[in-house]
Structure formats: structure tokens, C-alpha cells
N, C-alpha and C positions, 0 to 999 in steps of 0.2 A: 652592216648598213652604212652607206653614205655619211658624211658628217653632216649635209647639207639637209636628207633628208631625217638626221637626228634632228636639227636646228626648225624643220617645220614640223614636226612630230610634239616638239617640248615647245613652239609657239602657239599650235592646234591646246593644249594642255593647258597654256596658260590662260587663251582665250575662254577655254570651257569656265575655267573655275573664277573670274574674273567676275566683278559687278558691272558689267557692260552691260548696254541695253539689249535686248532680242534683235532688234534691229542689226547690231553692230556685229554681234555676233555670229547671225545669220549672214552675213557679205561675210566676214570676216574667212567664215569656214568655206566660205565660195571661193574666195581670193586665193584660197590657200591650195584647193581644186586647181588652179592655175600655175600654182609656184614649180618652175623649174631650175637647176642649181645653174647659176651665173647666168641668168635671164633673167631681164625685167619682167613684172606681174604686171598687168596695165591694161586689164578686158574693160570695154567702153559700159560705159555707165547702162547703156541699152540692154549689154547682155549679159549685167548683174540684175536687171531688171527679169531679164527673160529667166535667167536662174533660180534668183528667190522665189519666184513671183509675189514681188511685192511690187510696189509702182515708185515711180522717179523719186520723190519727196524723201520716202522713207529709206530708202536706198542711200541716196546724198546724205542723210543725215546721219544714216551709219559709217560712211567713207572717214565724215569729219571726225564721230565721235572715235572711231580709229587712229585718226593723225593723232587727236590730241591725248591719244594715250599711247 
């Protein structure tokens, strides 16, 4: 296996077992849906909307709670 796709494998892991909100979590496992090795990740807000379906608010407030962990 990749090292790249070990590194999003043991991030998927860390996010499960983490105290992040649902919210966060939920984008979080969507983002990671996205991740390719030495490519930025950066789906527009819209079609993290269209993925979870959840709606803008709670989406944004899981992006942040992400930065800030």
C-alpha cells in the first residue's frame, strides 16, 4: 500500500475515534473521499453540501471544527 494512502487510512482512524462533532466528522470522511497523494483536497462548500446532505451551516461549522483540530 502507498504511504500516502496509509497516511489517509491512519487519518480516516483517527477521525472515527476522536470527540469531534457528527458534523465534523461527517465532512471530515467526505474530504477524505476526495484526498489524492500530492493533490490538494478543496471540493466547494456546495458539493460537501450535496455529499453529506446536510445544508451550508452545518457543513461550515464542521470545516472549522476541523481546522481547529
Amino acid at each position: 500500500m502507498r504511504s500516502g494512502m496509509c497516511n489517509i487510512l491512519s487519518w480516516r482512524d483517527h477521525l472515527m475515534e476522536s470527540n469531534l462533532s457528527y458534523k465534523a466528522k461527517l465532512v471530515g470522511f467526505t474530504l477524505s473521499q476526495y484526498y489524492r497523494e500530492n493533490h490538494a483536497t478543496y471540493p466547494a462548500i456546495r458539493t460537501l453540501v450535496q455529499n453529506t446532505s446536510l445544508t451550508i451551516n452545518p457543513v461550515q461549522e464542521g470545516v472549522k471544527e476541523l481546522e481547529k483540530n
